[in-house]
N, CA, C and O atoms as CSV, one atom per row, in Angstrom:
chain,resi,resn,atom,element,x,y,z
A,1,UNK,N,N,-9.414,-45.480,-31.751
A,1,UNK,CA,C,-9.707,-45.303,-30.344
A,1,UNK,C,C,-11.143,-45.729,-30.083
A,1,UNK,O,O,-12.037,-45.307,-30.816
A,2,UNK,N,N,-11.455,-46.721,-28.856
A,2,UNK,CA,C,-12.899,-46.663,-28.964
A,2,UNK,C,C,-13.281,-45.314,-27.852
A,2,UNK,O,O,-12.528,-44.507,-27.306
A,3,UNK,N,N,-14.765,-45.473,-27.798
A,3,UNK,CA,C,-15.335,-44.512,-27.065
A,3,UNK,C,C,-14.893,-44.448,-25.514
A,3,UNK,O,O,-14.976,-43.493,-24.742
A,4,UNK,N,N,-14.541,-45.371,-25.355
A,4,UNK,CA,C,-14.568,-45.379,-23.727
A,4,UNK,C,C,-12.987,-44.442,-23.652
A,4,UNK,O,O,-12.834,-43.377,-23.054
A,5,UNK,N,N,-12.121,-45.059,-24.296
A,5,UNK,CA,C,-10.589,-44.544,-24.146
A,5,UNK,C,C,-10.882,-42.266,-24.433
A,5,UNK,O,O,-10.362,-41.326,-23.832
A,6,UNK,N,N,-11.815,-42.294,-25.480
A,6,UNK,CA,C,-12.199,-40.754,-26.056
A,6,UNK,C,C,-12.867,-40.000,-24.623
A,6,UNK,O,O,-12.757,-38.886,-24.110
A,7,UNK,N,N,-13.322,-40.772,-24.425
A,7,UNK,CA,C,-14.092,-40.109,-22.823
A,7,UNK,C,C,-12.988,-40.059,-22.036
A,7,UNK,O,O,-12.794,-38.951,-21.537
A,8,UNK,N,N,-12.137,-40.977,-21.744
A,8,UNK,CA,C,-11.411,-40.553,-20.235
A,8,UNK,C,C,-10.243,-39.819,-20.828
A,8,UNK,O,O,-9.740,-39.285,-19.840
A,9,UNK,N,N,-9.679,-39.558,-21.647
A,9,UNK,CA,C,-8.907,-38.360,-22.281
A,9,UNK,C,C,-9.525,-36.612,-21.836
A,9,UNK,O,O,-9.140,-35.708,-21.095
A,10,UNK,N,N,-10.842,-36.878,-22.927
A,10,UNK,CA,C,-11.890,-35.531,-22.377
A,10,UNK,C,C,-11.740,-35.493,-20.787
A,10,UNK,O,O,-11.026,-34.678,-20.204
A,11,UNK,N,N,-12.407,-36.352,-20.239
A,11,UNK,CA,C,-12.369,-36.269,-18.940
A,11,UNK,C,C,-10.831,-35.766,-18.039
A,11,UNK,O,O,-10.883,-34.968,-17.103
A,12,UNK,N,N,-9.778,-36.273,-18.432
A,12,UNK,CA,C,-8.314,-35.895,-18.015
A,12,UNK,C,C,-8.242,-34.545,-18.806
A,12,UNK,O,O,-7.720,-33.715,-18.062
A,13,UNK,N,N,-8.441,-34.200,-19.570
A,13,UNK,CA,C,-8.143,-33.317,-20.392
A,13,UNK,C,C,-8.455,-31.954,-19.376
A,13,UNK,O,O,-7.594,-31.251,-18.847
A,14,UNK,N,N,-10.279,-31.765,-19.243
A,14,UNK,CA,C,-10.920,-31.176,-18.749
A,14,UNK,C,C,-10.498,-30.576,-17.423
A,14,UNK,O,O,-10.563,-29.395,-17.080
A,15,UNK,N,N,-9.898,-31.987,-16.512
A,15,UNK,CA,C,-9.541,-32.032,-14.903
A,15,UNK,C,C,-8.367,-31.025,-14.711
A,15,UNK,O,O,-8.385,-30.190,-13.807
A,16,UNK,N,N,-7.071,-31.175,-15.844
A,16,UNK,CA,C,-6.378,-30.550,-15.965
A,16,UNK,C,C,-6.497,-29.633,-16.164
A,16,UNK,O,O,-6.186,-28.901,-15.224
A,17,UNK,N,N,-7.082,-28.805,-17.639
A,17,UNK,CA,C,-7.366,-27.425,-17.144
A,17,UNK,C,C,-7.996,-26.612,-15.762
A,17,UNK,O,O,-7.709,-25.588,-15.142
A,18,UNK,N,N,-8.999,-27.665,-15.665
A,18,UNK,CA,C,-9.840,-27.179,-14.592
A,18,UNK,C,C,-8.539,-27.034,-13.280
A,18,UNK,O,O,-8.520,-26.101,-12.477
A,19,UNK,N,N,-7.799,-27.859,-13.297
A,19,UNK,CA,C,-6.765,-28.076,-11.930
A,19,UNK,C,C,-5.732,-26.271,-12.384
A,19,UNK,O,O,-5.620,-25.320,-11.611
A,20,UNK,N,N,-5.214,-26.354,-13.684
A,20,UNK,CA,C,-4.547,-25.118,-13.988
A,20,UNK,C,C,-5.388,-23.840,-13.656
A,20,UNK,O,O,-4.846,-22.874,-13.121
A,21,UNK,N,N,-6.624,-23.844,-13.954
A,21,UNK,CA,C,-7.236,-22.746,-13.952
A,21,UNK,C,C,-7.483,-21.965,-12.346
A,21,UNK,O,O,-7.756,-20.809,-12.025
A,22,UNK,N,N,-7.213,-23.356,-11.489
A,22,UNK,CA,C,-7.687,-22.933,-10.287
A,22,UNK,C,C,-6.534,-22.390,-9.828
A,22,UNK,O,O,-6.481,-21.257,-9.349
A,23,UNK,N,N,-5.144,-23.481,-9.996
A,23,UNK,CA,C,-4.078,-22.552,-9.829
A,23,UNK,C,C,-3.511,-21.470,-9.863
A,23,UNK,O,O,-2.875,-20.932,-8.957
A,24,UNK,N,N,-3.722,-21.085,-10.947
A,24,UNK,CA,C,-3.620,-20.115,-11.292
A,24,UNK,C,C,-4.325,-18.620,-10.638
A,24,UNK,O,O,-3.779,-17.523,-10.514
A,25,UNK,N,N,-5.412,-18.939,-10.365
A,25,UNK,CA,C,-6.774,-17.942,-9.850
A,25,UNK,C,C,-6.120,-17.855,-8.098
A,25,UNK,O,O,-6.312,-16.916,-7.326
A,26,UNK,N,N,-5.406,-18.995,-7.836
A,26,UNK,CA,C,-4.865,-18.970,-6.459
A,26,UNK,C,C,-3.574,-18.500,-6.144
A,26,UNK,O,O,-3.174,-18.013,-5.087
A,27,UNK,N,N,-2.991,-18.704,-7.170
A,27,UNK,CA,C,-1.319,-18.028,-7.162
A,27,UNK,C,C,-1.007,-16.445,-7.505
A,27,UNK,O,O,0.104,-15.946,-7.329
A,28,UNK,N,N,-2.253,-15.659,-8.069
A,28,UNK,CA,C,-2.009,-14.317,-9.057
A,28,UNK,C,C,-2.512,-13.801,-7.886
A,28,UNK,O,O,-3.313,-14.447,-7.210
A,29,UNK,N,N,-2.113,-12.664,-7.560
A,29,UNK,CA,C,-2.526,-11.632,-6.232
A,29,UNK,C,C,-3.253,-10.543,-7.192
A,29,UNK,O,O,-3.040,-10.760,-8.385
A,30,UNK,N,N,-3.798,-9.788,-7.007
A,30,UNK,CA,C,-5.014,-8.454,-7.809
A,30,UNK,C,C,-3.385,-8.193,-8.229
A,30,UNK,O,O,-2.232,-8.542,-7.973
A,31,UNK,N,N,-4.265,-7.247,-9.130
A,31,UNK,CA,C,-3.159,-6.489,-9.985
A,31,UNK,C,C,-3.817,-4.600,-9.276
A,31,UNK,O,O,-4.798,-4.136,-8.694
A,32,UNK,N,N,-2.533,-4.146,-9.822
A,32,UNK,CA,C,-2.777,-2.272,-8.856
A,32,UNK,C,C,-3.941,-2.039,-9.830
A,32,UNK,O,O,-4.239,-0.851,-9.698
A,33,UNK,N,N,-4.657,-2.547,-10.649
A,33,UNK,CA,C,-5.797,-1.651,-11.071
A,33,UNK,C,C,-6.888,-2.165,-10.199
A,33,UNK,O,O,-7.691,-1.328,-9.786
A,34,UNK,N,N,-7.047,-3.424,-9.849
A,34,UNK,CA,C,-7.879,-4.341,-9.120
A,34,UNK,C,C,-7.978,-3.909,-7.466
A,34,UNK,O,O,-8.987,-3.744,-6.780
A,35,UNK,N,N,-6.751,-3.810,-7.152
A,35,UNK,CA,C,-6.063,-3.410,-5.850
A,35,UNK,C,C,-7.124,-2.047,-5.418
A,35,UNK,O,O,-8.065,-2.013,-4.625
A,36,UNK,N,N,-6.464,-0.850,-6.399
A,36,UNK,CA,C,-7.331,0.694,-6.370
A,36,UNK,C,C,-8.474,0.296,-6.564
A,36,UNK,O,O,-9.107,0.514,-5.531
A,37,UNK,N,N,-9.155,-0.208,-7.376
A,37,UNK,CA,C,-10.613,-0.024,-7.304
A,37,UNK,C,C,-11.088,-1.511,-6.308
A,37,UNK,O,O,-11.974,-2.276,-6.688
A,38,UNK,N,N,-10.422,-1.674,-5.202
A,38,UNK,CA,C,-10.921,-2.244,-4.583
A,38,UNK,C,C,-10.973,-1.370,-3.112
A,38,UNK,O,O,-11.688,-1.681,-2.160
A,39,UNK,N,N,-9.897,-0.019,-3.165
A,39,UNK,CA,C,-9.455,0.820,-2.237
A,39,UNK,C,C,-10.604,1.745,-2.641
A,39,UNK,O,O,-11.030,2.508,-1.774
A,40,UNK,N,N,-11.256,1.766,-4.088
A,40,UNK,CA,C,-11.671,2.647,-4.056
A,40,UNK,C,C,-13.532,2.547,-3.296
A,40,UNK,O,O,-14.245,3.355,-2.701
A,41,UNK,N,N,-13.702,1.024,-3.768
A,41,UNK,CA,C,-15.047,0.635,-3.328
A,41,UNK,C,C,-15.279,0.651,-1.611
A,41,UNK,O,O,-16.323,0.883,-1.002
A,42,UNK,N,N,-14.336,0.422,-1.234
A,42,UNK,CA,C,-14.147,0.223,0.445
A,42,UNK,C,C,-14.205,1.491,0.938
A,42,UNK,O,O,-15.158,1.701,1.688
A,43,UNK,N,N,-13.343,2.540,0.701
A,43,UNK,CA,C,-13.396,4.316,0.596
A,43,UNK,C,C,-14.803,4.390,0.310
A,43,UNK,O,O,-15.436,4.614,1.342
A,44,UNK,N,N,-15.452,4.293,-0.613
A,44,UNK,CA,C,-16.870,4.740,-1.101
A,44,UNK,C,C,-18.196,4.460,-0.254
A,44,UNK,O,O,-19.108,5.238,0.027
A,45,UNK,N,N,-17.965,2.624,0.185
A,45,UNK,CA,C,-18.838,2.363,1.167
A,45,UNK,C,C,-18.114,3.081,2.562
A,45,UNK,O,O,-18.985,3.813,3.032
A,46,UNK,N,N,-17.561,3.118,2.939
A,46,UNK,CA,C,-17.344,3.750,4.411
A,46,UNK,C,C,-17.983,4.957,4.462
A,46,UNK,O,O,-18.528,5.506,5.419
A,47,UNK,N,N,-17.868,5.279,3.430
A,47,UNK,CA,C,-18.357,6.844,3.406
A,47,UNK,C,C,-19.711,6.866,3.389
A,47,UNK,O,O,-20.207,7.808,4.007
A,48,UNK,N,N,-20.808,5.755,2.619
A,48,UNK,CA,C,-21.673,6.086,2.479
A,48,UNK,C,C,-22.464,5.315,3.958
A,48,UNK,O,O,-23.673,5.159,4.127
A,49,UNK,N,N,-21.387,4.940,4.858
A,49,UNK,CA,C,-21.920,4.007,6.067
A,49,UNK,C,C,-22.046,5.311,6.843
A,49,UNK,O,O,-23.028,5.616,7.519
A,50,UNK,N,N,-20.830,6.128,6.659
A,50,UNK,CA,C,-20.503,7.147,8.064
A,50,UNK,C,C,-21.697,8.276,8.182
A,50,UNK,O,O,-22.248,8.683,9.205
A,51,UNK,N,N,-21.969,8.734,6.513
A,51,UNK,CA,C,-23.311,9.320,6.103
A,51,UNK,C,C,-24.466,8.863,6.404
A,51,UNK,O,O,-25.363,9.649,6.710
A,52,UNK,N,N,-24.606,7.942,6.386
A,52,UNK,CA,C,-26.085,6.866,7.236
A,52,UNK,C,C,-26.166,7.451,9.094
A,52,UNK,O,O,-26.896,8.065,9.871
A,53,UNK,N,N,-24.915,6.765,9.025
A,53,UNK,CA,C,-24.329,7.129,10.818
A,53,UNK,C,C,-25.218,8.359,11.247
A,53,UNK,O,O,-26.236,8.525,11.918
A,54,UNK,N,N,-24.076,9.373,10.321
A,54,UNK,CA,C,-24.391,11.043,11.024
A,54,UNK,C,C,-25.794,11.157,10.838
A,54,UNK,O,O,-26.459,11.763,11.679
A,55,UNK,N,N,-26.340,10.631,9.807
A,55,UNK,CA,C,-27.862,11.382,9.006
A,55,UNK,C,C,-28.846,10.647,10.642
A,55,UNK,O,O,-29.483,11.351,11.425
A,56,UNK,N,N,-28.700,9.341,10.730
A,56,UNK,CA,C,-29.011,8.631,12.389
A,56,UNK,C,C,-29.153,9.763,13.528
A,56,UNK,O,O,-30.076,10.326,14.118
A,57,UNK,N,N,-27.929,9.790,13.522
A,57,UNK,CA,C,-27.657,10.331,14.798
A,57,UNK,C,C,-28.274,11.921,14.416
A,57,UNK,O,O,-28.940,12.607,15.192
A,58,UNK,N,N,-28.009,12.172,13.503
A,58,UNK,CA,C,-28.984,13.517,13.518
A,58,UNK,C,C,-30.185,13.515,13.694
A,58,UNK,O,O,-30.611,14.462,14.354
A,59,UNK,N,N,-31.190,12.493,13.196
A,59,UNK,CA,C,-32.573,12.309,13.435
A,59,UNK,C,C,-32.754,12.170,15.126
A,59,UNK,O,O,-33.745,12.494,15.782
A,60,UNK,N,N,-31.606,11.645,15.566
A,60,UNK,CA,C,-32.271,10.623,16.797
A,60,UNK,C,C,-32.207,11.800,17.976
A,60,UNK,O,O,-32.908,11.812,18.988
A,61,UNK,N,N,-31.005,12.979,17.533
A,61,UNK,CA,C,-30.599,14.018,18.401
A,61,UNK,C,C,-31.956,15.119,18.334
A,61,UNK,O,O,-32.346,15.885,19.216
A,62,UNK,N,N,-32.344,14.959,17.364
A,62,UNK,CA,C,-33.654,16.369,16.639
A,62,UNK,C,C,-34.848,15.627,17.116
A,62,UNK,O,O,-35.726,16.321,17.628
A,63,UNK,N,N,-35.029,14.454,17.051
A,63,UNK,CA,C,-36.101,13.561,17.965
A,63,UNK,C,C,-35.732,14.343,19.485
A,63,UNK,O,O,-36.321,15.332,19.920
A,64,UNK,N,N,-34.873,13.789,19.991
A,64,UNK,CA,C,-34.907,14.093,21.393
A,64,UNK,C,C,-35.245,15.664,21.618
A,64,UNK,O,O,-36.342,15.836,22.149
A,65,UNK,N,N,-34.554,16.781,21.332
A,65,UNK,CA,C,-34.932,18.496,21.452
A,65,UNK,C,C,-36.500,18.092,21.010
A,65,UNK,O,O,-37.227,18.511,21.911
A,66,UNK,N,N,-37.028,17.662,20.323
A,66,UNK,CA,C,-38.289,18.302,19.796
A,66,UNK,C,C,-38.911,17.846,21.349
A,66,UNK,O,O,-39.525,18.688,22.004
A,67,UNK,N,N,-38.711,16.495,21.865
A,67,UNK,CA,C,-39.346,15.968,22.696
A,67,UNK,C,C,-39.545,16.791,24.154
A,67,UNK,O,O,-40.584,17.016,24.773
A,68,UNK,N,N,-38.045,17.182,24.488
A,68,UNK,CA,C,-37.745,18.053,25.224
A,68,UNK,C,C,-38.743,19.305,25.529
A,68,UNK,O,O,-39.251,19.623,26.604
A,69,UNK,N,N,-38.857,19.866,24.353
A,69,UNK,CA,C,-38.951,21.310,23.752
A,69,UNK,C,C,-40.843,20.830,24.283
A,69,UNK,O,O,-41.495,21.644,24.937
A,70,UNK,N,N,-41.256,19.901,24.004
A,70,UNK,CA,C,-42.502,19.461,24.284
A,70,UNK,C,C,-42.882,19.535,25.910
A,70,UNK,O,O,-43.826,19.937,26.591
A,71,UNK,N,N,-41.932,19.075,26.067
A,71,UNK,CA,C,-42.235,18.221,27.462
A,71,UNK,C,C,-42.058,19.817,28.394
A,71,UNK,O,O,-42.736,19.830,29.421
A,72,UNK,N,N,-41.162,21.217,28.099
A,72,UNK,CA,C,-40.693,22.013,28.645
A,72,UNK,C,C,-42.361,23.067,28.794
A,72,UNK,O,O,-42.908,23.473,29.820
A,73,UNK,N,N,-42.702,23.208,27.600
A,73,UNK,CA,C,-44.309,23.594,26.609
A,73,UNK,C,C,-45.157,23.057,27.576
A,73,UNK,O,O,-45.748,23.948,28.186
A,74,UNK,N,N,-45.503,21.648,28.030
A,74,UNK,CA,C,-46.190,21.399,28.919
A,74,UNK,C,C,-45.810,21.700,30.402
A,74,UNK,O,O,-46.728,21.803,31.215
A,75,UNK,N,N,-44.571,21.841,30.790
A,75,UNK,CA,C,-44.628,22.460,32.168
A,75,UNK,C,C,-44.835,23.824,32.258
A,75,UNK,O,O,-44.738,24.197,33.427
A,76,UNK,N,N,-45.017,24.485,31.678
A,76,UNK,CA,C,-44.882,25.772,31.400
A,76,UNK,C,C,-46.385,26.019,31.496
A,76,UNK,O,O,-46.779,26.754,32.401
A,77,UNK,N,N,-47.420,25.378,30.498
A,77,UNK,CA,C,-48.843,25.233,30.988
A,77,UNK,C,C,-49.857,24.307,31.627
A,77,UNK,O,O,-51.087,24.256,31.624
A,78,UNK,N,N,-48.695,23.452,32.285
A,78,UNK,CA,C,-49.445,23.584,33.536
A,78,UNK,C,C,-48.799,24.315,34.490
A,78,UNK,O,O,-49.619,23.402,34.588
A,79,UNK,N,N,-48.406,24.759,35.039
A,79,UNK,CA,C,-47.849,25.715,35.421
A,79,UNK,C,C,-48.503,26.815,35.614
A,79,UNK,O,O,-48.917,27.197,36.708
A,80,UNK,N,N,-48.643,27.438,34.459
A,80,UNK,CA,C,-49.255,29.026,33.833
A,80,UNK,C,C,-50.847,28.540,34.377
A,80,UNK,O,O,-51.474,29.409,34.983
A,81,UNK,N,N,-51.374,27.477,34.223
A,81,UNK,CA,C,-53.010,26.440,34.764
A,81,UNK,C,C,-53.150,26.540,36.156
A,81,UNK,O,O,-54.205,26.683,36.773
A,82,UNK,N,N,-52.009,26.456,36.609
A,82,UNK,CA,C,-51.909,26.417,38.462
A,82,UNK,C,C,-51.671,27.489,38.797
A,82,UNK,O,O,-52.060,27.488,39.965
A,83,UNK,N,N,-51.223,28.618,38.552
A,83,UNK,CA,C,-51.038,29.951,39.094
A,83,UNK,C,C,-52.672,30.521,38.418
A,83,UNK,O,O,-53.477,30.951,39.244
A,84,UNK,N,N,-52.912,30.503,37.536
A,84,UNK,CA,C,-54.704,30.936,37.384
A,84,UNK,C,C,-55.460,30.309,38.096
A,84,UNK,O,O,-56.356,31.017,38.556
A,85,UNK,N,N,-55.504,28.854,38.514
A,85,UNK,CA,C,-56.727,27.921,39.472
A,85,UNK,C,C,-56.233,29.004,40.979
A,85,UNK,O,O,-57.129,29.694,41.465
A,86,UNK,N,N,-54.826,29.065,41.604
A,86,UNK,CA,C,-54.765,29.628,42.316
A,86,UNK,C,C,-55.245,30.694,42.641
A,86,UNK,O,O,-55.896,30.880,43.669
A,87,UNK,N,N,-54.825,31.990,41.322
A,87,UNK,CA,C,-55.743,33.381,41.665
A,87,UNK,C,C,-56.831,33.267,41.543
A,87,UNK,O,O,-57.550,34.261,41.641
A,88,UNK,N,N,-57.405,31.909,41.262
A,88,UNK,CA,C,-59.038,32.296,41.094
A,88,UNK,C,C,-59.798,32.278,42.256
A,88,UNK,O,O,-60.979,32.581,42.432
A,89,UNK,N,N,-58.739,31.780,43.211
A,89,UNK,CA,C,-59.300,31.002,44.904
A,89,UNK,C,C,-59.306,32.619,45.590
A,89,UNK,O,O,-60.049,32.837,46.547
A,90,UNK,N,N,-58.600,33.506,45.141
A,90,UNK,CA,C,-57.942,34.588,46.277
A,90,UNK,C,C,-59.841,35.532,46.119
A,90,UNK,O,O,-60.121,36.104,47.173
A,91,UNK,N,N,-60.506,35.616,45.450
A,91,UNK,CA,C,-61.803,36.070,45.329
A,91,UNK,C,C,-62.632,35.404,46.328
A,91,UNK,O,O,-63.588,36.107,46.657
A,92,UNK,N,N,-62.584,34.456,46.822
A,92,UNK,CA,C,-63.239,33.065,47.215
A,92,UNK,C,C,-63.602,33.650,48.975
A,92,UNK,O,O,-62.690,34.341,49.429
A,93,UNK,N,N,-64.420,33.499,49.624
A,93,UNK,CA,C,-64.212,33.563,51.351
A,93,UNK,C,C,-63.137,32.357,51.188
A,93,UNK,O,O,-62.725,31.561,50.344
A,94,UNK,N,N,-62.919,32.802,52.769
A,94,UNK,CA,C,-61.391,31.945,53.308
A,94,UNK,C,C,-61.797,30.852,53.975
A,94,UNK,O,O,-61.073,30.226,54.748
A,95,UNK,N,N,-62.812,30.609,53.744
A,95,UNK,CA,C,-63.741,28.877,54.568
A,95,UNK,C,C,-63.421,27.833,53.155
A,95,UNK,O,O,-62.827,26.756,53.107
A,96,UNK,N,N,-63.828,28.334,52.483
A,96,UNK,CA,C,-63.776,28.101,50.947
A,96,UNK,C,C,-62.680,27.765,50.632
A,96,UNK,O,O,-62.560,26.550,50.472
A,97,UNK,N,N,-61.470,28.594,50.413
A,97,UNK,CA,C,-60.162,28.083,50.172
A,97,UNK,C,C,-59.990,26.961,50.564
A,97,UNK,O,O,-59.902,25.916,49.919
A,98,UNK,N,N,-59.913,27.225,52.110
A,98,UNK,CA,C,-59.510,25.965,53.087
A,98,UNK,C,C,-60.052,24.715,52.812
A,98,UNK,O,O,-59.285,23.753,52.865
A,99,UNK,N,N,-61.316,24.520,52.505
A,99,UNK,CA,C,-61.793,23.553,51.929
A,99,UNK,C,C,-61.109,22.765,50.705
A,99,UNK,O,O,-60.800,21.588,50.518
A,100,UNK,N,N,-61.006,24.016,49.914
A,100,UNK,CA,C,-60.518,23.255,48.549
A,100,UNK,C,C,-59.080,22.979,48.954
A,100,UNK,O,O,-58.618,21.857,48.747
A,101,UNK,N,N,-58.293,23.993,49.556
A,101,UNK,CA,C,-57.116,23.443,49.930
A,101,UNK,C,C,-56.935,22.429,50.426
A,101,UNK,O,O,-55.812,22.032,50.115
A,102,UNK,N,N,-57.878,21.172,51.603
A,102,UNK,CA,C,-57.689,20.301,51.765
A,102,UNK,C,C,-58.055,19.024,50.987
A,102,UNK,O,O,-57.393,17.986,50.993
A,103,UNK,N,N,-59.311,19.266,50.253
A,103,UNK,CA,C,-59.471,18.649,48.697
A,103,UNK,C,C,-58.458,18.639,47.960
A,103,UNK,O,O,-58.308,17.503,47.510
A,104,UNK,N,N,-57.462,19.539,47.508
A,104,UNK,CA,C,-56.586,18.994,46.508
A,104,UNK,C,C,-55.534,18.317,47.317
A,104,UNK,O,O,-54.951,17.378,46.775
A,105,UNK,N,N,-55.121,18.733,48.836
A,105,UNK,CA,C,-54.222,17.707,49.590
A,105,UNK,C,C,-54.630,16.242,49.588
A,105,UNK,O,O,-53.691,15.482,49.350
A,106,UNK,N,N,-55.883,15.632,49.811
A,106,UNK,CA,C,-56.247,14.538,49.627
A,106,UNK,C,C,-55.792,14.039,49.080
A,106,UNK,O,O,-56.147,12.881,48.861
């Protein structure tokens, strides 16, 4: 045989397996062990998506109350700020009030 004929043999040789191998890889469906632990990886990530989810939504819900809980804290003193500026006026002559009363209307 010379070299050239040894090469395109290899070469056919090669194509063919390579052509069987693919076939093959395309015709075989998973097998039930492949199947389950492919049920099982899909089960596992969902779970560890839905856990992300809730752990989210828990931060984002405990964000908001704290914010709330803040925002309630500040009406409350100012608030509690404006009923003291107020009683502090009732000591005051009543020329005085009136004054400031139209100062803070401004």
């Amino acid at each position: 045989m010379t070299e050239k004929t040894v090469n395109e043999e290899k070469t056919s040789t090669e194509e063919t397996t390579s052509e069987k191998t693919e076939e093959q890889s395309k015709e075989q469906p998973f097998s039930t062990e492949q199947e389950a632990r492919i049920q099982q990886m899909l089960a596992q990530t969902s779970s560890e998506a839905t856990k992300q989810a809730v752990e989210a939504g828990r931060r984002q819900l405990q964000s908001e109350q704290d914010r709330n809980i803040n925002a309630e804290k500040r009406a409350r003193l100012a608030e509690s700020e404006a009923g003291a500026y107020r009683a502090s006026f009732k000591g005051l002559d009543e020329e005085t009030q009136k004054d400031m009363d139209l100062a803070r209307l401004r």
